[in-house]
Residue frames as a rotation matrix with the C-alpha (Angstrom) as fourth column:
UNK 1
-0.459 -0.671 0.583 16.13
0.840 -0.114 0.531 -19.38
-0.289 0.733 0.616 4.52
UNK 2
0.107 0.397 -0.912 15.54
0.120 -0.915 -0.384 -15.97
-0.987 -0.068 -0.146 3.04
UNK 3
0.844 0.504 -0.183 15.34
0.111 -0.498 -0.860 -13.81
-0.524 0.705 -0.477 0.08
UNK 4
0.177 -0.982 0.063 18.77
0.983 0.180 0.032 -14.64
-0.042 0.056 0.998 -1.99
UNK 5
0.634 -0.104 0.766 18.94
-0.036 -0.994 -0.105 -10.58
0.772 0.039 -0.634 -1.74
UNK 6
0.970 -0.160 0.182 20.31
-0.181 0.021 0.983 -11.49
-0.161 -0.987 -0.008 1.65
UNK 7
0.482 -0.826 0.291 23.37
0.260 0.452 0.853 -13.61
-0.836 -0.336 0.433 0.53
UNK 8
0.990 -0.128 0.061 24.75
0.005 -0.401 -0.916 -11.38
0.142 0.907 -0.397 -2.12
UNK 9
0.085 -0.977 0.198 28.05
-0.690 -0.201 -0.695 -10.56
0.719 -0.078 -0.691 -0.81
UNK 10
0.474 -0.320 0.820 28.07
-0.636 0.520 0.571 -14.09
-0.609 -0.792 0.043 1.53
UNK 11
-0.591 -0.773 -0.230 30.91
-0.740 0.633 -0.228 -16.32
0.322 0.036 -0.946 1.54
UNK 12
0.690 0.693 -0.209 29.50
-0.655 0.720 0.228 -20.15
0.309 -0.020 0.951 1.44
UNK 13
-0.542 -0.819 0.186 30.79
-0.840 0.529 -0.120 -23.15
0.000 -0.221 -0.975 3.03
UNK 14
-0.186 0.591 -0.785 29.82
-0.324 0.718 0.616 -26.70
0.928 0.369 0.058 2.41
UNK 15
0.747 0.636 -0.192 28.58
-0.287 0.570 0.770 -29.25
0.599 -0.520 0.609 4.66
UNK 16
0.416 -0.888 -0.197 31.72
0.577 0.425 -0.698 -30.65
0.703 0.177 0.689 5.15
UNK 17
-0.291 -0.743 0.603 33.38
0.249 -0.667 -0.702 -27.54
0.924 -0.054 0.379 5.98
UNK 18
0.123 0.742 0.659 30.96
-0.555 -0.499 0.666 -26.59
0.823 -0.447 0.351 8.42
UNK 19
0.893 0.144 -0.427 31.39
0.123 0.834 0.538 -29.79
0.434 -0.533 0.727 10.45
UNK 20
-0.167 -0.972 -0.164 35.23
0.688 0.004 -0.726 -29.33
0.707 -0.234 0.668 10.58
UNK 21
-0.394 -0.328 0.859 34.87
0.089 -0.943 -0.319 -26.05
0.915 -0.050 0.401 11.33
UNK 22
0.437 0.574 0.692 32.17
-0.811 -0.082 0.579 -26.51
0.390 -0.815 0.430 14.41
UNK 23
-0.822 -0.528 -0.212 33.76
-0.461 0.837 -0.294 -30.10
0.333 -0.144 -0.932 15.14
UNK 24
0.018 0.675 0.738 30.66
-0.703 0.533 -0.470 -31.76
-0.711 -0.511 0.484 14.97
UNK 25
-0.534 -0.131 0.835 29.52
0.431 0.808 0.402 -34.52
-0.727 0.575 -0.375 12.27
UNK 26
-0.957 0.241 -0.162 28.07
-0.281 -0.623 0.730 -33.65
0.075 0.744 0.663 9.14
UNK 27
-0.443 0.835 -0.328 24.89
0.858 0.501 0.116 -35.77
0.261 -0.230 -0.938 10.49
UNK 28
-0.046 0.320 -0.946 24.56
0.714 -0.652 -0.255 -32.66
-0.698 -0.688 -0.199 13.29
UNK 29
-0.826 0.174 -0.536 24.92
-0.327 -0.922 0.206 -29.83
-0.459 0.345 0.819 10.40
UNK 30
-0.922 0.387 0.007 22.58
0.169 0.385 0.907 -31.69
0.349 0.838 -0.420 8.43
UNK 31
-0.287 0.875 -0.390 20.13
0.895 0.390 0.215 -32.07
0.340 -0.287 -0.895 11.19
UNK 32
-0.697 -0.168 -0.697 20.58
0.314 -0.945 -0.086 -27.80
-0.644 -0.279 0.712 11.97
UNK 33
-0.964 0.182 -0.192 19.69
-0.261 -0.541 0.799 -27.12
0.042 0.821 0.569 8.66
UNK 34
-0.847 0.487 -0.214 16.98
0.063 0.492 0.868 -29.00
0.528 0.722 -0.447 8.41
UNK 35
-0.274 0.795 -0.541 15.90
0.960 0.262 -0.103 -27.82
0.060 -0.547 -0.835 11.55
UNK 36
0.593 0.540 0.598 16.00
0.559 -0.810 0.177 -24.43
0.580 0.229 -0.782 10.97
UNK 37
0.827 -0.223 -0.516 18.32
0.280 -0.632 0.722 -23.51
-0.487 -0.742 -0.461 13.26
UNK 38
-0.242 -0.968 -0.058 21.22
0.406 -0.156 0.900 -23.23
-0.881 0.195 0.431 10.57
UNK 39
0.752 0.594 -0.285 20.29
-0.261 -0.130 -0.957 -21.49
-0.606 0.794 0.058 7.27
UNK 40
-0.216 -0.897 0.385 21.42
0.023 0.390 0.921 -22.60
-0.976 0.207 -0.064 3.87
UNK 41
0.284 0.554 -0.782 20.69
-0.826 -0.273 -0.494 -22.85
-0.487 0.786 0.380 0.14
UNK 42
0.010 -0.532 0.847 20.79
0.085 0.844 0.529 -25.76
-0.996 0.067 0.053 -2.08
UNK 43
-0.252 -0.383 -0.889 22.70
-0.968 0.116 0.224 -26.15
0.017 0.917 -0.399 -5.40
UNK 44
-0.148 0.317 -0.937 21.33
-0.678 0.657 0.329 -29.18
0.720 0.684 0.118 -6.60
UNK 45
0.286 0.194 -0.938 21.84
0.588 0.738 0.332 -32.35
0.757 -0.647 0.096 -4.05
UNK 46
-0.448 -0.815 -0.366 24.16
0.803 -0.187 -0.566 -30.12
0.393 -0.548 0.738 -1.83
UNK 47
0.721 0.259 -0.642 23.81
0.684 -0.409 0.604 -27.76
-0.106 -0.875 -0.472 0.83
UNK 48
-0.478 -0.541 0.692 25.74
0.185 -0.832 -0.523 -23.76
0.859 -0.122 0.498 1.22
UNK 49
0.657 0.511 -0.555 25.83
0.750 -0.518 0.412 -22.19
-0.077 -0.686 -0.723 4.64
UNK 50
0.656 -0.419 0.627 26.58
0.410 -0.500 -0.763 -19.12
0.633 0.758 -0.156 4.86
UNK 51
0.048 -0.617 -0.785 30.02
0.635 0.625 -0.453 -18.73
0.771 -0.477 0.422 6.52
UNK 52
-0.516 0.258 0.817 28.68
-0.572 -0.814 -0.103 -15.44
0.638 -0.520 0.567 8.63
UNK 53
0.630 0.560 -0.539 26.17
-0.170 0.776 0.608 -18.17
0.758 -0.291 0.584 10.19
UNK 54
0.678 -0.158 -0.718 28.17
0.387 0.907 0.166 -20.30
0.625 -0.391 0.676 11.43
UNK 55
-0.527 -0.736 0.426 30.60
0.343 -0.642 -0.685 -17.58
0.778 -0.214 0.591 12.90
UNK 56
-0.182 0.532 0.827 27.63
-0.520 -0.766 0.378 -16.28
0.834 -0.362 0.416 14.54
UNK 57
0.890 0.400 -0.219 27.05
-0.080 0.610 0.788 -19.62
0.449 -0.684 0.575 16.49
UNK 58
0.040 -0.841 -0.540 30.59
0.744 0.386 -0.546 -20.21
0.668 -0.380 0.640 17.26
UNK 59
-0.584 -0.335 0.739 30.39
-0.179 -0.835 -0.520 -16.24
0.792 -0.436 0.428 19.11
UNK 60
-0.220 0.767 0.603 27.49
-0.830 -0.471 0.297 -16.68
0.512 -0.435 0.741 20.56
UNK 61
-0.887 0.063 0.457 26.98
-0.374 0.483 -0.792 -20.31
-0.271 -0.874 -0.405 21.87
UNK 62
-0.380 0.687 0.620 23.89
-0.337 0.521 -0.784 -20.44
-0.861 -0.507 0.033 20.30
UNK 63
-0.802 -0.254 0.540 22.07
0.505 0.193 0.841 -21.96
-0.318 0.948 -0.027 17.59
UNK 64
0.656 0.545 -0.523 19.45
0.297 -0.823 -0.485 -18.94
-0.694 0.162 -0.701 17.45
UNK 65
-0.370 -0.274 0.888 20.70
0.929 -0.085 0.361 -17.55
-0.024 0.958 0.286 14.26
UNK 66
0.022 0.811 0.585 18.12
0.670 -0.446 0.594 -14.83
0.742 0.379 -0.553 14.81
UNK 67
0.463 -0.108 -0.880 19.77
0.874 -0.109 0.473 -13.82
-0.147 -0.988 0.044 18.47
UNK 68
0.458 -0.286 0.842 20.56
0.168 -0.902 -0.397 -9.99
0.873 0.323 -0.365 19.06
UNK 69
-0.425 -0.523 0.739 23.11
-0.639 -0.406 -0.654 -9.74
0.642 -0.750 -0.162 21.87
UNK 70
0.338 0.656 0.675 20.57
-0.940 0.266 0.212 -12.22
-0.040 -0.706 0.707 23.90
UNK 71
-0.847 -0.511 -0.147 21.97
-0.472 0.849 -0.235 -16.09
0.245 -0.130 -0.961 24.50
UNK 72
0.113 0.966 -0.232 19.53
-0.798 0.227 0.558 -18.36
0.592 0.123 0.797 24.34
UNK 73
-0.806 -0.569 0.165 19.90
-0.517 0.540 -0.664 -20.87
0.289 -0.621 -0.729 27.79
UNK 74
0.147 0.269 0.952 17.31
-0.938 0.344 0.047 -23.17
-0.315 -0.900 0.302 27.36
UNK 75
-0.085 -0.526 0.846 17.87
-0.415 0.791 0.450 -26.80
-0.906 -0.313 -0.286 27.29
């Protein structure tokens, strides 16, 4: 997670959403976040990602968040 300078003008999506949206379970976003490989912010109990994120994995294949143009292929 970063400096909330970062997500000024992001668009947030819950936990929930996220799952639909990747078709996984909300178990698997849970366990992203938590590994670092999804960022997020929490409002009290709950969890924002921001919905640029998660776009980025869906382009890219990976869950490198942090990936310029490179695909990350290992196991």
């Amino acid at each position: 997670m970063g400096a909330a300078g970062n997500f000024t003008e992001a668009r947030f999506m819950t936990v929930t959403e996220v799952a639909e949206m990747m078709r996984v379970s909300r178990m698997t976003v849970y366990r992203m976040i938590h590994a670092g490989e999804l960022p997020a912010v929490r409002f009290g109990r709950s969890y924002r990602v921001p919905e640029s994120a998660v776009e980025q994995i869906l382009q890219t294949g990976t869950t490198d968040v942090r990936a310029t143009g490179t695909e990350d292929h290992r196991g």
